[in-house]
N, C-alpha and C positions, 0 to 999 in steps of 0.2 A: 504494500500500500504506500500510495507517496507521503511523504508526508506536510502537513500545511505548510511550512515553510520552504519546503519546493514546490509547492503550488504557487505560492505568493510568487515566487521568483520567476516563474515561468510565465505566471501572467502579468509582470512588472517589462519581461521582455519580449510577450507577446503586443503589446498596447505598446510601448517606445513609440515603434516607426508610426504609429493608426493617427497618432497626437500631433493633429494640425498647429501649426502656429498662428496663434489668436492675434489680430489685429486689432491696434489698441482703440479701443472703444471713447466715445464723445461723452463724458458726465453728465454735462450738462444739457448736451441733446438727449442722452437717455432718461434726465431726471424729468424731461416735458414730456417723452415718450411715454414714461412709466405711470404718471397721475392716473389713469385708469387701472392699472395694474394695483392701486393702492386699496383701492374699495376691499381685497382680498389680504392684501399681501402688507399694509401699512405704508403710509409713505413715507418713512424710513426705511422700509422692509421690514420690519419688526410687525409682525400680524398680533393684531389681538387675537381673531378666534385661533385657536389651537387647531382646528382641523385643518388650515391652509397654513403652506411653510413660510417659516422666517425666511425672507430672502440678504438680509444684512449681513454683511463681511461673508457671502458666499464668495467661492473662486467665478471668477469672468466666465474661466472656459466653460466651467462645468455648471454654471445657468444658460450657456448657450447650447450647450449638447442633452441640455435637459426641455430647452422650448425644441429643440430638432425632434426630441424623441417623442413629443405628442405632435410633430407634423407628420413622422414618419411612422407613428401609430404603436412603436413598443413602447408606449404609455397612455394613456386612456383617459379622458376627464372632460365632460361635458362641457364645462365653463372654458378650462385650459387651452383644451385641442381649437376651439372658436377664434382664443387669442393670438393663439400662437401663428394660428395659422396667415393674418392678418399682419404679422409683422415680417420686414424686407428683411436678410440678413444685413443690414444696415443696422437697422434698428434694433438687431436681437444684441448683435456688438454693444450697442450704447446702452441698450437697456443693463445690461450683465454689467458693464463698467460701472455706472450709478450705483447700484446693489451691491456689488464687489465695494465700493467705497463708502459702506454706511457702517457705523458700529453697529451691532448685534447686543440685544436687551441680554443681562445677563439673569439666568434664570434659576431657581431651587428644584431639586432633585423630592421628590416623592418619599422619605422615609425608612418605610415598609417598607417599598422595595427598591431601595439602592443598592445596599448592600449584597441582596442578590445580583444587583445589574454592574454593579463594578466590579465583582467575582466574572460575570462572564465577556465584559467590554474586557478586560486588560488578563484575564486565563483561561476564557474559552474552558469547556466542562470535557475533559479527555472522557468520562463514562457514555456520555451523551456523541459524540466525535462534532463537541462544538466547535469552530474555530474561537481566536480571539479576535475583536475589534479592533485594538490596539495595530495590532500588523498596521493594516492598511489607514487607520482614520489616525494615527496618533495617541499621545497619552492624554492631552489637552483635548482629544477631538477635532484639530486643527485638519484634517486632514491633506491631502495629497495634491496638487494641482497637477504637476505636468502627468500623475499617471492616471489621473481624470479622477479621485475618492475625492468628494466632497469633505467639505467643514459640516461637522454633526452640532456644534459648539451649541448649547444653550437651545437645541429645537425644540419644538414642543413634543411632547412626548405621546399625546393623542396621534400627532402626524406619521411621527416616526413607526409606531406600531403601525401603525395602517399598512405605511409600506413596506415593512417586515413583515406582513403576513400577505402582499398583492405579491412581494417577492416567492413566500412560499408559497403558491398557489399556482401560482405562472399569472397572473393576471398582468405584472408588471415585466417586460423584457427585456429592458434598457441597457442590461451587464452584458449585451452583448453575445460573441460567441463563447465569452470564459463564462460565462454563467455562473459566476463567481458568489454574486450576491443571492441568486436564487440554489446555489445547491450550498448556503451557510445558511441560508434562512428554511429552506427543509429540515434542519435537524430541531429544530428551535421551536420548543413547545410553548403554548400562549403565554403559558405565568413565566418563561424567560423571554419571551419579545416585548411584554409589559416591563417586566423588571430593569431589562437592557434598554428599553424605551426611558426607562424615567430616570434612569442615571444619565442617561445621556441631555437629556433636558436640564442638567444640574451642572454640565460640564461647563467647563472656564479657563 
């Protein structure tokens, strides 16, 4: 069996060459762009409701490879797929720079279950063959730009489970061909994608 840390490796050197280089994006065209994007998303990026993501101190690339992935359908969202699909890649650049350049609300972690979710963000459960979070997203959750893992920093925790369980289902297909996120979120039973959900929401 391989093991997770030859996994990571191989899909750190599968994704290299895939990573376009981002052109640098307009703020301030994107922060006029973005005003409707705010009704959801806050306009700072900082969403009040919890079920829609914090977009603040996101990385550029990987809000633009995330508005690509509901035009090109391995991601799904009535409202989203609408918007996305409406903007120029012009505009998706600017929009991701704006967002990229906002501080991120910092936020408290859930209790009850932290302690299980930073047992499994930073040691992954070998009885279960959890991976860890840490690999790819960081210890801070800062995550990964140039090999496309998001900033998890401070998300809402409502959000974050959503997509951990759209990952385990397949409903979400975004990880591409490493399917990297959909076969770590198959092993991942509800009370760890909550747990791992609400520590991550605490993160800073």
């Amino acid at each position: 069996m391989i093991s997770y840390a030859t996994r990571i490796a191989i899909v750190f050197t599968a994704m290299a060459p895939m990573m376009p280089a981002l052109a640098e994006g307009d703020v301030a065209a994107g922060q006029a762009k973005a005003a409707v994007c705010g009704a959801c998303h806050g306009l700072d990026g900082n969403s009040a409701n919890p079920v829609w993501p914090s977009l603040a101190g996101q990385h550029a690339s990987y809000i633009v490879n995330s508005i690509e992935s509901f035009k090109n359908g391995t991601r799904s969202d009535v409202l989203m797929t609408a918007q996305a699909n409406i903007l120029s890649p012009e505009d998706t650049v600017n929009v991701a720079a704006y967002y990229a350049a906002q501080t991120p609300t910092q936020r408290t972690a859930d209790p009850a279950l932290a302690d299980l979710g930073e047992r499994i963000y930073r040691g992954g459960d070998k009885k279960d063959e959890v991976s860890a979070c840490i690999a790819c997203h960081g210890p801070s959750g800062r995550g990964n730009a140039p090999a496309g893992y998001p900033s998890l920093t401070g998300q809402h925790a409502i959000y974050t489970a959503k997509q951990l369980a759209d990952y385990k289902s397949g409903a979400r297909s975004s990880d591409g061909d490493t399917q990297i996120m959909r076969n770590i979120a198959a092993e991942l039973s509800q009370q760890q994608i909550d747990a791992v959900a609400a520590y991550i929401q605490g993160l800073r």
